[in-house]
N, CA and C atoms as a LAMMPS dump frame, in Angstrom:
ITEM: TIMESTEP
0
ITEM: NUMBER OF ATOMS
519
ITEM: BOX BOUNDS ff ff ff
-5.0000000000000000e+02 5.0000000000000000e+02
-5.0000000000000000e+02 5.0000000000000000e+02
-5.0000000000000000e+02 5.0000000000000000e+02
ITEM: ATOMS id mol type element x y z
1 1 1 N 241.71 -382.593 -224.722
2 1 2 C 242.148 -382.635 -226.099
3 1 3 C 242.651 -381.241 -226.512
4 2 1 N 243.851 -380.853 -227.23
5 2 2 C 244.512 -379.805 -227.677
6 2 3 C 243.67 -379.261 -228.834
7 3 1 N 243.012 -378.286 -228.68
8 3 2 C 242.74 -377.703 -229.929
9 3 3 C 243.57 -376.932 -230.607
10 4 1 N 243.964 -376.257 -231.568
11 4 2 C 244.615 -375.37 -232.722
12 4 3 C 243.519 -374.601 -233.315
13 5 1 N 244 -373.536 -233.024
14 5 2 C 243.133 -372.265 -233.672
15 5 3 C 243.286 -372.721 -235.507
16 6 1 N 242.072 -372.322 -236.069
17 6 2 C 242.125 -372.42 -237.129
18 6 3 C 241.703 -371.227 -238.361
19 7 1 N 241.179 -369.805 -237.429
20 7 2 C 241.454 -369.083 -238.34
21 7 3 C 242.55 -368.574 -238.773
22 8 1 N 243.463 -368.565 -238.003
23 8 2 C 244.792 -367.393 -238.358
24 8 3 C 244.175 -366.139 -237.905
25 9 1 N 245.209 -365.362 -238.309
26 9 2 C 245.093 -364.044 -237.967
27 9 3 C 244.482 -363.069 -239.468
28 10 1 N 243.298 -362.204 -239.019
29 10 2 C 242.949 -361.537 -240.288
30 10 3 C 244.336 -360.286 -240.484
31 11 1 N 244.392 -360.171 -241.44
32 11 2 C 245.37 -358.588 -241.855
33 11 3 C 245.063 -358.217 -242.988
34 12 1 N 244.291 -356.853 -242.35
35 12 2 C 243.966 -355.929 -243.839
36 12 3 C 244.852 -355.592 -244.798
37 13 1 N 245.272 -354.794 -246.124
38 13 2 C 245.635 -354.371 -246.773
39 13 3 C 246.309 -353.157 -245.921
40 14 1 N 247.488 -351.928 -245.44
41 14 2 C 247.632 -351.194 -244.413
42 14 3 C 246.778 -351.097 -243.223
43 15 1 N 247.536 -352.293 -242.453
44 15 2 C 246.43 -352.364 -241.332
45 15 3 C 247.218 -351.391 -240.246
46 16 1 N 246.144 -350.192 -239.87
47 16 2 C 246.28 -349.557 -238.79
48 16 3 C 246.432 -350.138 -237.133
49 17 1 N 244.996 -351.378 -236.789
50 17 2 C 244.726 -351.297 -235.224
51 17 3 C 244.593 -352.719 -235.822
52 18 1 N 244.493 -353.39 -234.492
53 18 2 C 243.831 -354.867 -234.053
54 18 3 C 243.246 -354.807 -233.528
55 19 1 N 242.125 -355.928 -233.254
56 19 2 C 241.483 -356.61 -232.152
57 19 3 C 242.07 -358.126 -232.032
58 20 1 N 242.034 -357.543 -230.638
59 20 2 C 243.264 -359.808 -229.901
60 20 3 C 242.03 -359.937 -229.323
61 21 1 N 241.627 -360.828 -229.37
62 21 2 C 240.734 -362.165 -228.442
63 21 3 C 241.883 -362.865 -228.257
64 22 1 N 240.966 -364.198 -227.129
65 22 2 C 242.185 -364.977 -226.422
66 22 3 C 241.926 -365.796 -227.694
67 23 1 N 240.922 -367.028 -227.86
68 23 2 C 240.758 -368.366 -228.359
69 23 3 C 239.318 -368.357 -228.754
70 24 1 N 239.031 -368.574 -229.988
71 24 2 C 237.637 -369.217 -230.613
72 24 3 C 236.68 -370.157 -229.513
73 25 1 N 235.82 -369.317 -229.846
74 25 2 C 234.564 -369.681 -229.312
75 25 3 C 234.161 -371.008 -229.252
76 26 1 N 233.405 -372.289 -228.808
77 26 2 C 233.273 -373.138 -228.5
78 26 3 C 232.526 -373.376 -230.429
79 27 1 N 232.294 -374.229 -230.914
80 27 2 C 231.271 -373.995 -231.798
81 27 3 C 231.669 -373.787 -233.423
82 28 1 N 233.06 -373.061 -233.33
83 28 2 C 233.152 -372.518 -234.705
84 28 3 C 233.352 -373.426 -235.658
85 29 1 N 233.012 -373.323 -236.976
86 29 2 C 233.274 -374.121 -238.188
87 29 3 C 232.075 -375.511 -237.615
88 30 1 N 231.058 -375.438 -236.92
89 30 2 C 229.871 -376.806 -236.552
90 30 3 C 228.448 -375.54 -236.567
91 31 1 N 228.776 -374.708 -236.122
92 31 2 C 227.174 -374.1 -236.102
93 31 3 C 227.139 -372.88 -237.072
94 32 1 N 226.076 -373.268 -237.733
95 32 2 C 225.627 -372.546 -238.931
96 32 3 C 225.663 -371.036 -238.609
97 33 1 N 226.39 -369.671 -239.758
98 33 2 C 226.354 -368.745 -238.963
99 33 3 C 227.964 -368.466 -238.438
100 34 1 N 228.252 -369.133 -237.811
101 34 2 C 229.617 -369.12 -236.968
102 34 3 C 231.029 -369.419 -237.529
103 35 1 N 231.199 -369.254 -238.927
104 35 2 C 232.642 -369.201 -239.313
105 35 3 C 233.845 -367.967 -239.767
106 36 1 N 233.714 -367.249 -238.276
107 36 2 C 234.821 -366.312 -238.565
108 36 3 C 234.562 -365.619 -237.295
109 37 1 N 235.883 -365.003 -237.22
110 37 2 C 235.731 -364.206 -235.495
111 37 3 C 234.643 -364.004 -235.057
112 38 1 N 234.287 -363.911 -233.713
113 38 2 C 233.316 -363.002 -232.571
114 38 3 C 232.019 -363.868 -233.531
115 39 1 N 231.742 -365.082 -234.353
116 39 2 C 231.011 -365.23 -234.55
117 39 3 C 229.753 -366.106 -233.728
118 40 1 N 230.34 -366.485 -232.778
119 40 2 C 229.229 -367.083 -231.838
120 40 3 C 227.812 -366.385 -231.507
121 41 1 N 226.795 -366.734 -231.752
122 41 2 C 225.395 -366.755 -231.22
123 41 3 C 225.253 -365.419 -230.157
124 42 1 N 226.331 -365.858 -229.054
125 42 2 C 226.357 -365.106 -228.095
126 42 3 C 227.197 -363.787 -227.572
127 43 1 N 228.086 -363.998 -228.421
128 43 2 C 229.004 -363.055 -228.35
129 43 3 C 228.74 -361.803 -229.136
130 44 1 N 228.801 -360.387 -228.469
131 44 2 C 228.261 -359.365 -228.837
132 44 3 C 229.033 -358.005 -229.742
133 45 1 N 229.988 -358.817 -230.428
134 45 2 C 230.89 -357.721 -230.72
135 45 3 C 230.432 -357.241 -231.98
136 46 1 N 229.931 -358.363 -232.774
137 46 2 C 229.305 -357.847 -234.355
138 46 3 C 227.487 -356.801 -233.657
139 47 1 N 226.827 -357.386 -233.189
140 47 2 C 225.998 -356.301 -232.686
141 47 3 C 226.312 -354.453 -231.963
142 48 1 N 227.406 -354.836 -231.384
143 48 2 C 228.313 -353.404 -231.084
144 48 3 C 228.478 -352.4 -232.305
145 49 1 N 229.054 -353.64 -233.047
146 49 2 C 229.675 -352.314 -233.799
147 49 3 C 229.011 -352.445 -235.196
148 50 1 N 227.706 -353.082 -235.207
149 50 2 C 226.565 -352.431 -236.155
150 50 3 C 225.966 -351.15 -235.777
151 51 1 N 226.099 -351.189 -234.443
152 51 2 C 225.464 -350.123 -233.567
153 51 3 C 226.701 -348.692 -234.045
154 52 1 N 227.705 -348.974 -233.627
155 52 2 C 228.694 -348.041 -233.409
156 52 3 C 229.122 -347.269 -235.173
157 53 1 N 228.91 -348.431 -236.162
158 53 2 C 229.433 -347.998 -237.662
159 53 3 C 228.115 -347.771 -238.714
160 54 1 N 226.971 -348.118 -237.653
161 54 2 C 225.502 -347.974 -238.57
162 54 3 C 225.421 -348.548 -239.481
163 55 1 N 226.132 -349.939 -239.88
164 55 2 C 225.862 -350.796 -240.607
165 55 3 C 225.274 -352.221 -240.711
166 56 1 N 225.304 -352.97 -241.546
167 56 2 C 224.879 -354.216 -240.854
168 56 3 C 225.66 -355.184 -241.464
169 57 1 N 225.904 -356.212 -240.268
170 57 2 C 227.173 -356.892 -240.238
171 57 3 C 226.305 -358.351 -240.288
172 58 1 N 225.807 -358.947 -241.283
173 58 2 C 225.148 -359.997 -241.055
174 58 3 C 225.79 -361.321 -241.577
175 59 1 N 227.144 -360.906 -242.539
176 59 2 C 227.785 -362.175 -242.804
177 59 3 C 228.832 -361.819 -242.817
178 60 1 N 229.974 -363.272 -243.374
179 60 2 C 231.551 -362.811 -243.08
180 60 3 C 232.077 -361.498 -244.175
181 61 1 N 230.995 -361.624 -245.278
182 61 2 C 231.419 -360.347 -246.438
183 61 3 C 231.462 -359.507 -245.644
184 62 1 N 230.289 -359.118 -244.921
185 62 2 C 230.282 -357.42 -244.72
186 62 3 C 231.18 -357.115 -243.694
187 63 1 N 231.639 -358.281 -242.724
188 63 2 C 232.058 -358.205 -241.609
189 63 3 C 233.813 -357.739 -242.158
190 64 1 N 234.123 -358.199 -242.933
191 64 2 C 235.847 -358.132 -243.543
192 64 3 C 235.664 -357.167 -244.28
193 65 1 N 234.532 -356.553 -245.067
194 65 2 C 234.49 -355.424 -245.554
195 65 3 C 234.637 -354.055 -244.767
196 66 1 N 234.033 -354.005 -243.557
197 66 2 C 233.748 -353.447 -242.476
198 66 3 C 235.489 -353.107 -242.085
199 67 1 N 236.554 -354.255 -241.857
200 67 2 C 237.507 -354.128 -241.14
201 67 3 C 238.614 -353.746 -242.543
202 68 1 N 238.365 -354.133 -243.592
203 68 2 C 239.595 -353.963 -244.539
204 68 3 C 238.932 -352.37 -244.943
205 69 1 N 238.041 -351.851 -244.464
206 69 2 C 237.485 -350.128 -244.572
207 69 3 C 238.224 -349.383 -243.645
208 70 1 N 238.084 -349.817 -242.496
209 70 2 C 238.471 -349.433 -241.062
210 70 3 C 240.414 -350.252 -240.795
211 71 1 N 240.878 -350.812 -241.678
212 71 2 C 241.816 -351.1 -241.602
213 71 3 C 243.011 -351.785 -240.705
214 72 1 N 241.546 -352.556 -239.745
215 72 2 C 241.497 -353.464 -238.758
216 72 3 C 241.758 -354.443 -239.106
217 73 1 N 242.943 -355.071 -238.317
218 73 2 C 243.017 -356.726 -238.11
219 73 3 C 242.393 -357.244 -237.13
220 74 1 N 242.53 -358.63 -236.712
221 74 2 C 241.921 -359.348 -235.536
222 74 3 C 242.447 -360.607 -235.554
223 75 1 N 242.607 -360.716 -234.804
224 75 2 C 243.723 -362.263 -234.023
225 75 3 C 243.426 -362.643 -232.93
226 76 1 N 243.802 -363.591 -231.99
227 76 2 C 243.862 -364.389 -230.971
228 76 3 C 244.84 -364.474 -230.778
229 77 1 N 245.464 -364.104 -228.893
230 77 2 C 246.887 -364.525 -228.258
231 77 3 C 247.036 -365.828 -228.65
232 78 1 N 245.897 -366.608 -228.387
233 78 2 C 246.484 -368.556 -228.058
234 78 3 C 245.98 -369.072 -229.309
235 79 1 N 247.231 -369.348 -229.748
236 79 2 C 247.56 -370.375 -230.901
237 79 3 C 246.841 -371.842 -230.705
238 80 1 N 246.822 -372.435 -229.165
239 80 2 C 246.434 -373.8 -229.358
240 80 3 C 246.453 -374.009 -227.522
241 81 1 N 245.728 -374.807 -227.616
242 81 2 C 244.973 -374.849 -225.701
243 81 3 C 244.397 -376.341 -225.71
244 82 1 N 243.793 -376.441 -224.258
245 82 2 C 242.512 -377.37 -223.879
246 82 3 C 241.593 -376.4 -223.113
247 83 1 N 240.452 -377.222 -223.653
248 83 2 C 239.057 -376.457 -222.74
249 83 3 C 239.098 -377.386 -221.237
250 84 1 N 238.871 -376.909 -220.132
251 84 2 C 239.111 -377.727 -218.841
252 84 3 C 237.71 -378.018 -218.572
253 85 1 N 236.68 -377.43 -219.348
254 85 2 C 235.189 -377.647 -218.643
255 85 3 C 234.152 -377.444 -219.939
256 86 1 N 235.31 -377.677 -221.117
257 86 2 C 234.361 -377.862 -222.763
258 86 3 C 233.576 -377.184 -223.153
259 87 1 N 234.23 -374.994 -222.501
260 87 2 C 233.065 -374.418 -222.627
261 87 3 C 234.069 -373.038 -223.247
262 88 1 N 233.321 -372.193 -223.543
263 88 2 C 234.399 -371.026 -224.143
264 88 3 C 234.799 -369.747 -223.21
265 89 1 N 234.733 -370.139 -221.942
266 89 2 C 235.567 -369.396 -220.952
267 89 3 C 236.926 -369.182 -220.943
268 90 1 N 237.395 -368.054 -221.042
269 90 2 C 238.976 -367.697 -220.921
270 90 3 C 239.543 -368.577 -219.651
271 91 1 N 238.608 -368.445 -218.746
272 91 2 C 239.32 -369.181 -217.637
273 91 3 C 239.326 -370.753 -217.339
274 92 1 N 238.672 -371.586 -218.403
275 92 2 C 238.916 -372.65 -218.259
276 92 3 C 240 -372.735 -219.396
277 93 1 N 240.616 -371.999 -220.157
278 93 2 C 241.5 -372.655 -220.79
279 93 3 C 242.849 -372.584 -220.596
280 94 1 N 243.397 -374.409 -220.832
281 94 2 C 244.726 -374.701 -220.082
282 94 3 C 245.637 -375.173 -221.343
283 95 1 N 247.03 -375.706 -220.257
284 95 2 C 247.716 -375.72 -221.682
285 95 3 C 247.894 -374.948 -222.992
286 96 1 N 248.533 -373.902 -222.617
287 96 2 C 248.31 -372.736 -223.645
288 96 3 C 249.743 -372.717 -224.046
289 97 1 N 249.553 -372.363 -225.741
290 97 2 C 250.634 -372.134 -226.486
291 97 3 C 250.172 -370.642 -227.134
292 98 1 N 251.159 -369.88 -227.516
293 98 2 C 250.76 -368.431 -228.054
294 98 3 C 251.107 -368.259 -229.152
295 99 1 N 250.287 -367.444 -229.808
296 99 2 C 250.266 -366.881 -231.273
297 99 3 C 250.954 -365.557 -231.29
298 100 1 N 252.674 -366.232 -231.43
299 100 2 C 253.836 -365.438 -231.473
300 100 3 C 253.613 -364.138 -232.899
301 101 1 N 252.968 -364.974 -233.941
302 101 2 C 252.984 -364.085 -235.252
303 101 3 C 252.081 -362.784 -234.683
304 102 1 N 251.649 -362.629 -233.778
305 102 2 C 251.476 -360.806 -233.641
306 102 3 C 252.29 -360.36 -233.041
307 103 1 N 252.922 -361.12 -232.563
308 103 2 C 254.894 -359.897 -232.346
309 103 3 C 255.321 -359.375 -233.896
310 104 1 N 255.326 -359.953 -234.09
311 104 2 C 255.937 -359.874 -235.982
312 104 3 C 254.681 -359.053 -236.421
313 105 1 N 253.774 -359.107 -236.392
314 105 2 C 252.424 -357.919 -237.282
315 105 3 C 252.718 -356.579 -236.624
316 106 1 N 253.094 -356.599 -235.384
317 106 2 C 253.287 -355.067 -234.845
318 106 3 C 254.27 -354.7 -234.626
319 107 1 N 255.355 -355.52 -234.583
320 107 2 C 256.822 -355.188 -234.929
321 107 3 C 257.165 -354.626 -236.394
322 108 1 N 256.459 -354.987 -237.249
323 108 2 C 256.377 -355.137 -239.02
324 108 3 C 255.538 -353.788 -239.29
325 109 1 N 254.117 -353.224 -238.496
326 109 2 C 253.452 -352.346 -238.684
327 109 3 C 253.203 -351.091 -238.366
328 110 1 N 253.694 -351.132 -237.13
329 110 2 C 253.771 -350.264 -236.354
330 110 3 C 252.294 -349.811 -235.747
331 111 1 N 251.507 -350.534 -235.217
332 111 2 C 250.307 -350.053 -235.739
333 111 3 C 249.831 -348.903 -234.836
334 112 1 N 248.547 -348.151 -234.676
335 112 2 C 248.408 -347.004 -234.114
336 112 3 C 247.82 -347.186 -232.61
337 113 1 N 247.103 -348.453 -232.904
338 113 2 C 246.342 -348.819 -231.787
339 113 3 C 245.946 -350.853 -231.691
340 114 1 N 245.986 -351.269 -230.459
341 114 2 C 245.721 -352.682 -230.005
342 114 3 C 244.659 -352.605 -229.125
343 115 1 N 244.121 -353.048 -229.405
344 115 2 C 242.392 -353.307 -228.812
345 115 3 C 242.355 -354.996 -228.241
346 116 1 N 242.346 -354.6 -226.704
347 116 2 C 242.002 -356.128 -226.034
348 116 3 C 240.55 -356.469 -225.739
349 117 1 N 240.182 -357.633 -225.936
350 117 2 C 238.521 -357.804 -225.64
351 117 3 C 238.398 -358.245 -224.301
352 118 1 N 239.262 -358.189 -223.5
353 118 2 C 238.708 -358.406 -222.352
354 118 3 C 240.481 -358.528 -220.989
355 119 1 N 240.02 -357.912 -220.299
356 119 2 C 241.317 -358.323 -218.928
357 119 3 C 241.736 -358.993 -218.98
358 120 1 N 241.697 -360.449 -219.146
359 120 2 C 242.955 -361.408 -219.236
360 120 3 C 243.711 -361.463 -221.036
361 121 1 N 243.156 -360.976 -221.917
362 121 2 C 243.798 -360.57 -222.912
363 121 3 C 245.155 -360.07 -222.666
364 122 1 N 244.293 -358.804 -222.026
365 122 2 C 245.575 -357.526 -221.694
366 122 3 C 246.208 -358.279 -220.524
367 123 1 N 246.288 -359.056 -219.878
368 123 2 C 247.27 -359.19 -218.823
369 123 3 C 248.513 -360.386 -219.771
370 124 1 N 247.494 -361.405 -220.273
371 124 2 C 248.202 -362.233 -220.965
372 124 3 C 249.274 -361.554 -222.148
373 125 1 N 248.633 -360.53 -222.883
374 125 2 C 249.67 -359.723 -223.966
375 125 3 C 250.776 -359.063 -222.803
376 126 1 N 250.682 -358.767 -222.191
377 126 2 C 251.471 -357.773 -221.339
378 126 3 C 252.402 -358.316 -221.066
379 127 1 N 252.392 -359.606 -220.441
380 127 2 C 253.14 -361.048 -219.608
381 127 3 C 254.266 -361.776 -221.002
382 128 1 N 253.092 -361.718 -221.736
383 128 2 C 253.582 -363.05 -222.974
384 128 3 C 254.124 -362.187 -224.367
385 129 1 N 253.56 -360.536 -224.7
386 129 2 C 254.186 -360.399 -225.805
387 129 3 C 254.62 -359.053 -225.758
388 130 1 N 254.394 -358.554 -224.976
389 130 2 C 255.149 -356.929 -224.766
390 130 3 C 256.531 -357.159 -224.538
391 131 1 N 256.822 -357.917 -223.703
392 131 2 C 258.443 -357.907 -223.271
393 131 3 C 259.079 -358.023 -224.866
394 132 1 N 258.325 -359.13 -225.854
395 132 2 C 258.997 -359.003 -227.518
396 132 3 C 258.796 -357.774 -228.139
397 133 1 N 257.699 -357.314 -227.933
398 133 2 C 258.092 -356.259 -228.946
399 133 3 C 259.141 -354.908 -228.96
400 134 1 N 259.317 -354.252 -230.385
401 134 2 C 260.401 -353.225 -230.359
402 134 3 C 259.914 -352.074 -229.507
403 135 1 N 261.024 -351.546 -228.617
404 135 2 C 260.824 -350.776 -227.72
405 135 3 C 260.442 -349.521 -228.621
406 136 1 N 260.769 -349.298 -230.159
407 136 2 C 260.785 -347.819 -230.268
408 136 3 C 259.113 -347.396 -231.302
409 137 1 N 258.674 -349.145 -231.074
410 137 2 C 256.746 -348.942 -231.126
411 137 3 C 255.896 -347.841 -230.425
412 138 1 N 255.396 -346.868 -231.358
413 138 2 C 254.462 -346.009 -230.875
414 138 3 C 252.927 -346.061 -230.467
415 139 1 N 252.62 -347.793 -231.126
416 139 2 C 251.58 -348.049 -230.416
417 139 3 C 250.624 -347.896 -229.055
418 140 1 N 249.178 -347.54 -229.071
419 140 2 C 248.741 -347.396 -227.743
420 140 3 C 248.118 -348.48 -228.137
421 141 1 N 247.854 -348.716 -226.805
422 141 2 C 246.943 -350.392 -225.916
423 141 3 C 245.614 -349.884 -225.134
424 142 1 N 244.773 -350.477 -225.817
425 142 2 C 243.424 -350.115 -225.458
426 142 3 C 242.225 -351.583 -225.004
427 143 1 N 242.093 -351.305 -223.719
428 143 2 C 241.244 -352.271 -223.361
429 143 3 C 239.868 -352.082 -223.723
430 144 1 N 238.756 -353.013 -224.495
431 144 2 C 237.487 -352.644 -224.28
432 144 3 C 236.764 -353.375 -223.498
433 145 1 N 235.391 -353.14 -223.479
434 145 2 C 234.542 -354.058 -222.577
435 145 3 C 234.673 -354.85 -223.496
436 146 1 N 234.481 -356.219 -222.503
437 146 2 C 234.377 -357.612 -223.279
438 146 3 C 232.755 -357.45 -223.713
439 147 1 N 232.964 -358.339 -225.196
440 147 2 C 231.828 -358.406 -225.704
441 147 3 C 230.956 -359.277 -225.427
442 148 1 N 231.563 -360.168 -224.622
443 148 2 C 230.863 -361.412 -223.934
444 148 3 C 229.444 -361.023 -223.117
445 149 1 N 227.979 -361.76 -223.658
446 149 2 C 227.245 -361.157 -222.899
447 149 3 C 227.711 -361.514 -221.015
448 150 1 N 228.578 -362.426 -221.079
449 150 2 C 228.839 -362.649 -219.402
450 150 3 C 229.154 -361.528 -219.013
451 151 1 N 229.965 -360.748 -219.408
452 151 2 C 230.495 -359.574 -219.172
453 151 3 C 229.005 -358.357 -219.034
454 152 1 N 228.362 -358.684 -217.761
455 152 2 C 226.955 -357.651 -217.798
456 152 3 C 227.255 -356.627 -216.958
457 153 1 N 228.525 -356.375 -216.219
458 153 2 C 228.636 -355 -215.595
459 153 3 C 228.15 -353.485 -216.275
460 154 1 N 228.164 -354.001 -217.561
461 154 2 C 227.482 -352.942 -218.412
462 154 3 C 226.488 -353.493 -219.392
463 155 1 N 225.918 -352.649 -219.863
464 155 2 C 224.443 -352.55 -220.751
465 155 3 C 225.205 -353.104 -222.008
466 156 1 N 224.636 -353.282 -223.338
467 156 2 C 225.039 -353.366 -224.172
468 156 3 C 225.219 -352.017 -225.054
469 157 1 N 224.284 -351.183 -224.157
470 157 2 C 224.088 -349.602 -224.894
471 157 3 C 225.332 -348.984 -224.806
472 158 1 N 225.463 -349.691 -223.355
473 158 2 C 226.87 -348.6 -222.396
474 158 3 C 228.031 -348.682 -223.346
475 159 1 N 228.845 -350.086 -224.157
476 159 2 C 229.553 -350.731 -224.745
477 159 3 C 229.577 -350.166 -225.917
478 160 1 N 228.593 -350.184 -226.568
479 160 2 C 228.299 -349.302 -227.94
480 160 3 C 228.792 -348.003 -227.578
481 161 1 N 228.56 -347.133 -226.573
482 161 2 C 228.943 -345.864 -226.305
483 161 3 C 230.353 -345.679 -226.141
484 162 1 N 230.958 -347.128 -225.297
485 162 2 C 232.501 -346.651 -224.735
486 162 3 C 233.307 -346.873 -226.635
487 163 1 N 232.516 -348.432 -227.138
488 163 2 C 233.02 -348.619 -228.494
489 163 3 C 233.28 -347.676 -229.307
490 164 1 N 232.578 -346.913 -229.024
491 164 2 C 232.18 -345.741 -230.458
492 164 3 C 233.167 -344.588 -229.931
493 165 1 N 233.558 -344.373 -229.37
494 165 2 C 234.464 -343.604 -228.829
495 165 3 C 236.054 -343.772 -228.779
496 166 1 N 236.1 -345.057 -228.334
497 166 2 C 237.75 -345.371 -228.564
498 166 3 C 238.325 -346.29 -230.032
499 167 1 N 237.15 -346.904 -230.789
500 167 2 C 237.081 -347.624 -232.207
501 167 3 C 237.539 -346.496 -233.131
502 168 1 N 238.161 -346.449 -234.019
503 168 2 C 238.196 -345.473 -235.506
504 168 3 C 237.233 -345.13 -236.202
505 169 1 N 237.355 -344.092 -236.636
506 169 2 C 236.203 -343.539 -237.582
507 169 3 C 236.289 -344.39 -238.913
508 170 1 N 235.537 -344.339 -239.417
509 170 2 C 235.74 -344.92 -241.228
510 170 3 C 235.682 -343.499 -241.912
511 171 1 N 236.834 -343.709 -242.765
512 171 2 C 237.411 -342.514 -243.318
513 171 3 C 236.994 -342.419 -244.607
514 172 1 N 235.984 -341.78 -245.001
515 172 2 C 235.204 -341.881 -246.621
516 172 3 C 236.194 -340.635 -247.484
517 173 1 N 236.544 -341.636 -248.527
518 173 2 C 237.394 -341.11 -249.695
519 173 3 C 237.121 -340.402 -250.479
């Protein structure tokens, strides 16, 4: 069965950077808790970067507060897919259509920095939306560790450390 992404893409007020994920988590908009990015149970990106911004990210307020501060968007390459094994693995998902509107957000923004959550992100942006964008973009492309606890080649400490390092500061006015 074809799913369709149904958040859209967030965009701050002058949005500086993104974060691309591929496709929503198995779950979203059915389990309590789970309506808005990286919000799955399991997925470790809101724990990261409570760690990394010393705040606490416990609902969608603080979480969009957090990014319209930091002047972060966040999107997904794939617009609309099938799960091949009804689970939220990048690699079972087939039939893929792409979420062209971040050619147009970083063509439109110029932004400073693109943050991939994981290797097939960045291979898929590379393949599917670099060849669109304007060549005279000053953007850098930044891979992080996936936040996926599957992703255990590293600690969660380790992640917080590489996070906190290549993420933006929050710039107090």
């Amino acid at each position: 069965m074809i799913e369709k992404h149904i958040l859209g893409n967030f965009i701050p007020k002058d949005i500086k950077h993104i974060i691309l994920g591929s496709f929503y988590s198995k779950g979203l908009g059915f389990n309590p808790g789970y309506d808005w990015y990286y919000g799955s149970k399991y997925n470790q990106l809101w724990k990261i970067l409570e760690k990394v911004y010393e705040v606490p990210l416990k609902d969608k307020d603080s979480k969009i507060k957090l990014f319209n501060d930091l002047k972060i968007g966040c999107g997904d390459i794939i617009e609309s897919c099938e799960r091949k094994h009804n689970n939220s693995s990048d690699l079972n998902l087939i039939n893929i259509t792409y979420n062209y509107s971040i050619v147009e957000i970083l063509n439109k923004n110029n932004l400073s920095k693109v943050f991939f959550t994981s290797a097939f992100v960045e291979q898929r942006f590379n393949k599917f939306f670099l060849p669109k964008l304007k060549p005279s973009l000053s953007t850098e492309f930044v891979k992080l560790p996936s936040p996926s606890p599957r992703y255990a080649r590293i600690s969660l400490e380790e992640k917080v450390r590489i996070y906190k390092q290549l993420l933006p500061k929050i710039v107090v006015n």
